[in-house]
C-alpha positions as MATLAB code, in Angstrom:
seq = 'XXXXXXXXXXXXXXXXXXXXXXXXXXXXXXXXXXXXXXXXXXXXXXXXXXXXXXXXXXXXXXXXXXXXXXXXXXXXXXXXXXXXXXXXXXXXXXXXXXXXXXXXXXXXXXXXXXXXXXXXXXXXXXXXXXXXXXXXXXXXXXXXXXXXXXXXXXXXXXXXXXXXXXXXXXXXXXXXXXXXXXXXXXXXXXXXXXXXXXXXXXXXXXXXXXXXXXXXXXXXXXXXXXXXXXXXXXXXXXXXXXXXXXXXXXXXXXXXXXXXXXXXXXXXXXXXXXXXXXXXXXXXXXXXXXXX';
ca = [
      29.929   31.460    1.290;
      30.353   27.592    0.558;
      29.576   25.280    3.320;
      32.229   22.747    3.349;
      31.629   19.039    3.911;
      32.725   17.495    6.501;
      34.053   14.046    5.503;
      32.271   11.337    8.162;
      34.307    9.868   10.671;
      35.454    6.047    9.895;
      35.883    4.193   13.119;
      39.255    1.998   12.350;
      38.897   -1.943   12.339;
      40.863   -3.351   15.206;
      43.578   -5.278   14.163;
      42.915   -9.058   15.196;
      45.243  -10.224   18.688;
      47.751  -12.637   17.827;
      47.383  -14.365   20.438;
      43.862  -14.889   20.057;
      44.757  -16.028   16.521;
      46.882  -18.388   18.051;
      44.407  -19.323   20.425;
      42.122  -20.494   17.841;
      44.559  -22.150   15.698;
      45.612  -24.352   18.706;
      41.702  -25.193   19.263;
      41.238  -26.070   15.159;
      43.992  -28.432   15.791;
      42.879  -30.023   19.053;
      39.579  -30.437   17.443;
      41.147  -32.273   14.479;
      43.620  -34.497   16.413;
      40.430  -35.586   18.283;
      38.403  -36.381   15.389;
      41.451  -38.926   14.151;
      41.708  -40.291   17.465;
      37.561  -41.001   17.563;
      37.903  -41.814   13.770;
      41.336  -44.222   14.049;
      39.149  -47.434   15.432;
      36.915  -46.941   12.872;
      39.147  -47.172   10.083;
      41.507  -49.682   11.539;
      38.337  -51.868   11.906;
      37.400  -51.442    8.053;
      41.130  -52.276    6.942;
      41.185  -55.700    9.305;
      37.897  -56.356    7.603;
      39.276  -56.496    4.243;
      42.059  -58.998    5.685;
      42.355  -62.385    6.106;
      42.058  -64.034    9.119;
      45.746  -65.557    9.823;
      46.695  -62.277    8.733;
      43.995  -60.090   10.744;
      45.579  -62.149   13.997;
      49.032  -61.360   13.512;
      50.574  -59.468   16.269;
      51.436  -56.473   15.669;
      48.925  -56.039   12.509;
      49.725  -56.146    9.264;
      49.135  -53.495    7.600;
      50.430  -54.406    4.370;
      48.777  -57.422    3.934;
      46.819  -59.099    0.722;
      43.381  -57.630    0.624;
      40.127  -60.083    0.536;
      36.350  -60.308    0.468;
      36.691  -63.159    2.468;
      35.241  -61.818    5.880;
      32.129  -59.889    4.050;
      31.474  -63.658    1.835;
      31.009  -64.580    5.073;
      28.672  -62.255    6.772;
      26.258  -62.415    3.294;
      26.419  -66.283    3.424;
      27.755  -66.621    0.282;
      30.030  -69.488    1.483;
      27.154  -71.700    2.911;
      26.781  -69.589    6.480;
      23.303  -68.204    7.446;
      22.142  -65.115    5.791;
      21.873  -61.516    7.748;
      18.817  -60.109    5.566;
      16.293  -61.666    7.956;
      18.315  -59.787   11.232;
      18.872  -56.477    9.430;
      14.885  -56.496    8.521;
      14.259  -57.229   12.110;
      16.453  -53.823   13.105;
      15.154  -51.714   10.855;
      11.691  -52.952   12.076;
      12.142  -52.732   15.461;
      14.536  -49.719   15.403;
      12.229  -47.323   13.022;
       8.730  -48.639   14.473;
       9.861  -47.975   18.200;
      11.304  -44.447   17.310;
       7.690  -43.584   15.435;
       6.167  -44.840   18.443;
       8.322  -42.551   20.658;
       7.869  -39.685   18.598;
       4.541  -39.655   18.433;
       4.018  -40.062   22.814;
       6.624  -37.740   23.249;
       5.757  -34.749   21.190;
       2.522  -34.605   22.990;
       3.994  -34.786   26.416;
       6.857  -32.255   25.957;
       4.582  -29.629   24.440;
       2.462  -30.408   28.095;
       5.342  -29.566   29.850;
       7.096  -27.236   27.875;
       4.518  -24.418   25.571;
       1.482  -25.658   28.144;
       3.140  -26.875   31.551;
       1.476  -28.644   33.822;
       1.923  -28.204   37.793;
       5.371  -29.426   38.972;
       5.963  -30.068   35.670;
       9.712  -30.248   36.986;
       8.772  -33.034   39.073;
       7.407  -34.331   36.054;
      10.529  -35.030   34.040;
      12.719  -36.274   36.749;
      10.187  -39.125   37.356;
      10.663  -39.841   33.342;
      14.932  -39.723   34.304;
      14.512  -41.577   36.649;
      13.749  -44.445   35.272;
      16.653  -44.507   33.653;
      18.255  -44.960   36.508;
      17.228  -48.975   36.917;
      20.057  -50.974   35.588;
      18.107  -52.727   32.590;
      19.439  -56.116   33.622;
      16.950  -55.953   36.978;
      14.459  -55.662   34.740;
      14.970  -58.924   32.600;
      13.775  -61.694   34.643;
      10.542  -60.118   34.725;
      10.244  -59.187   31.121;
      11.036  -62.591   29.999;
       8.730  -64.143   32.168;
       6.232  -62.239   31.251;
       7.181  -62.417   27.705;
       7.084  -66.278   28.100;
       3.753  -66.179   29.787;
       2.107  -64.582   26.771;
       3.637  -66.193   24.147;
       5.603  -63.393   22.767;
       8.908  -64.756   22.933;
      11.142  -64.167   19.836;
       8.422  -61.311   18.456;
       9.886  -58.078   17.094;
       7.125  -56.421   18.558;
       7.917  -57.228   21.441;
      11.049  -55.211   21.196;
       9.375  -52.462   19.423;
       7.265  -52.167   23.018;
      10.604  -52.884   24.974;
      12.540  -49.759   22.809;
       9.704  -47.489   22.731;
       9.671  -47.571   27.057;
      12.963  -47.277   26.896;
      13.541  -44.600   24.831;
      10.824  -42.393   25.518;
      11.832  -41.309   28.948;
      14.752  -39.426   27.351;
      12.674  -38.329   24.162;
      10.465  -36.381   26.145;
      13.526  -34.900   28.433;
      15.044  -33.930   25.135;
      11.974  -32.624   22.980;
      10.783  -30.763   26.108;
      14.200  -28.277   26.450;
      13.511  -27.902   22.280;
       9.772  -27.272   22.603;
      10.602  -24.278   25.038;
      11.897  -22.521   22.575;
       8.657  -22.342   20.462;
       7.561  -18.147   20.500;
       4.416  -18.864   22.619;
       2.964  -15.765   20.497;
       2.779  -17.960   17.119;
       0.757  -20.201   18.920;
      -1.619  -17.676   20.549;
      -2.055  -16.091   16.953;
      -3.034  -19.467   15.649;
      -5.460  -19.760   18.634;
      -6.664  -16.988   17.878;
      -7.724  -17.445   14.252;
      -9.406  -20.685   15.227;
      -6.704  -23.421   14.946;
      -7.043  -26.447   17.156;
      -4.278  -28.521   19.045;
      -4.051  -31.055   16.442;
      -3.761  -28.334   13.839;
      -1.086  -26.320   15.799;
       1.215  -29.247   16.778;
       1.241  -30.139   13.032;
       1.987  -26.995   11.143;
       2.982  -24.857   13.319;
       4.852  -26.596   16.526;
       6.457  -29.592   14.654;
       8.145  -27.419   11.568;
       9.200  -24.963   14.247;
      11.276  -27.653   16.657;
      12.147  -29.927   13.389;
      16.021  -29.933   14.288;
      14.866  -31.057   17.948;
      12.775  -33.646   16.388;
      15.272  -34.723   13.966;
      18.131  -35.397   17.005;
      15.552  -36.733   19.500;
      14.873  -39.543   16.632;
      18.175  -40.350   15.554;
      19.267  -41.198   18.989;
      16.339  -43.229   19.686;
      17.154  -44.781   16.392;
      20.697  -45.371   17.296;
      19.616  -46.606   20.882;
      17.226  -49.431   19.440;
      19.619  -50.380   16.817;
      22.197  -51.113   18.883;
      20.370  -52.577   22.015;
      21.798  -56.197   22.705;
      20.787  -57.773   25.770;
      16.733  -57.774   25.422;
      17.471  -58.834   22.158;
      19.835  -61.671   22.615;
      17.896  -62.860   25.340;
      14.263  -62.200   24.689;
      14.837  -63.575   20.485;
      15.710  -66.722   19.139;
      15.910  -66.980   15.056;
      12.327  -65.359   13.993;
      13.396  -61.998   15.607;
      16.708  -61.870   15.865;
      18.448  -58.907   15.428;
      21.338  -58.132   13.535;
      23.214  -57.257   16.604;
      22.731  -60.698   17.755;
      23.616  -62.093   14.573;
      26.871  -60.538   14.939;
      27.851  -62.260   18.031;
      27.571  -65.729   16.218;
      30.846  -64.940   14.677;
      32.524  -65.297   18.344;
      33.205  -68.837   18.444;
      35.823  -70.451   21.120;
      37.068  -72.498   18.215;
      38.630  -70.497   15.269;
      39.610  -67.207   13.859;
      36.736  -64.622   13.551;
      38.379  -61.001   14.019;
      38.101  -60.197   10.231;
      34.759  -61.907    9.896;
      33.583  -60.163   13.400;
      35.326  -56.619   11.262;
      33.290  -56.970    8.320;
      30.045  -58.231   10.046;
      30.572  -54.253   12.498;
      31.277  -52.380    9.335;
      28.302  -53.613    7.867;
      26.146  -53.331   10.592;
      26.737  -49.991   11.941;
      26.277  -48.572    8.103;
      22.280  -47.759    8.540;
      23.848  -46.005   11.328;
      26.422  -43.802   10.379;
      24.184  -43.176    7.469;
      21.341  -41.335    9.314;
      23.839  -39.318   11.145;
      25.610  -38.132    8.076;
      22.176  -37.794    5.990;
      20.975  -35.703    9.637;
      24.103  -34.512   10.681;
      23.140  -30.432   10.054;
      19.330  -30.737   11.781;
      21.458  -32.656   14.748;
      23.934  -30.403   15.425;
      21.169  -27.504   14.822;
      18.853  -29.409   17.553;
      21.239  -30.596   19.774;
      23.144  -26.779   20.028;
      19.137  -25.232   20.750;
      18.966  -27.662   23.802;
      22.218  -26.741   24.627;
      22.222  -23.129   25.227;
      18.660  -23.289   26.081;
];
């Protein structure tokens, strides 16, 4: 007598809700007609750029006026103005100096209180909030007369000090909630074949947390390049910044709005390109501290 097989039991695929389908359709389309809205300014500010001015003025816009070079002739210098190469080197300077800086205090300190925590270590980082919490204009009379006092008055490096304090409370708040999710059992392993701190923060910590890393120093990044105030006040033309060189298109004499256009787009370019260069590590680190 034959056994007969018995053919295995398929469990069926439930059919997908339609109003779950629905559902996410309606979110795919909120999340698009947000995008436009954040990206509309944007582009409406790189169209007035490529105006002229009596036409960038015109109430209500133009939109289908002559197109010109004019406004970015005039951020280059090319028609006898100053030239922004010596304010865009000061940025970068400042603005990728500062975020080394803060990378390499905070890594240190977030590993402290994060794979190794100290006592209280939650006291810890709402001290380094909390000074956040000064508004950074109480803090500029005493800068500058310090800064005036020791002769470093329109110095870069003096903002690369100014934008590593400021920055690194919120590196180390940030890099600590990514450091937490290191497997302490890689680094007891390494311990235990005879690695040392330096040697486990290097190979073994740092590739581990690199999308953490990666957000934590493209915000700082975007923080010191667009600081303003220390800038404008503390710099005069040796270390001014290309922020500050923007604002001497304002005049109260004039038209400047496609100049003032061209002179953003320009200027927030470095930017936008180290977000879009580090947009999948930010979104990766950024998510990790999220649902940390």
């Amino acid at each position: 007598m034959t056994a007969t097989a018995t053919p295995a039991r398929t469990t069926p695929t439930p059919p997908t809700h339609p109003t779950r389908r629905r559902r996410g359709a309606g979110l795919g389309l909120a999340a698009w007609l947000l995008g436009i809205i954040f990206f509309l300014p944007i582009a409406w500010m790189a169209l007035t750029s490529f105006h002229s001015e009596s036409d960038a003025a015109t109430n209500p816009p133009s939109f289908g006026a002559a197109l010109t070079l004019d406004g970015y002739r005039e951020f280059f210098g090319t028609g006898g103005g100053a030239s922004p190469w010596p304010a865009l080197l000061n940025s970068v300077t400042a603005s990728l100096a500062s975020t080394l800086l803060v990378l390499l205090l905070a890594f240190p300190a977030a590993y402290a209180l994060s794979i190794r925590p100290v006592k209280k270590w939650t006291n810890v980082l709402f001290f380094f909030l909390s000074t956040k919490m000064l508004p950074v204009v109480a803090g500029l009379l005493p800068i500058y007369l310090f800064a005036k006092n020791t002769g470093m008055l329109d110095n870069i490096w003096l903002l690369v000090i100014l934008y590593t304090s400021m920055n690194l409370p919120i590196a180390v708040w940030m890099m600590q909630s990514f450091l937490a999710e290191v497997p302490v059992a890689v680094i007891e392993a390494a311990q235990i074949d005879g690695a040392k701190l330096p040697t486990i923060l290097a190979r073994i910590v740092a590739p581990i947390s690199a999308p953490g890393i990666a957000a934590t120093a493209l915000i700082c990044f975007i923080f010191s390049w667009n600081e303003l105030l220390f800038a404008r006040v503390l710099t005069g033309v040796v270390a001014e910044t290309a922020p500050v060189f923007l604002t001497g298109f304002i005049t109260s004499q004039g038209l400047f709005l496609a100049k003032v256009c061209a002179a953003s787009l320009v200027i927030s370019l470095p930017v936008l390109a180290a977000g879009f260069a580090a947009q999948d590590k930010l979104v990766q680190g950024l998510s990790l501290g999220a649902v940390k």
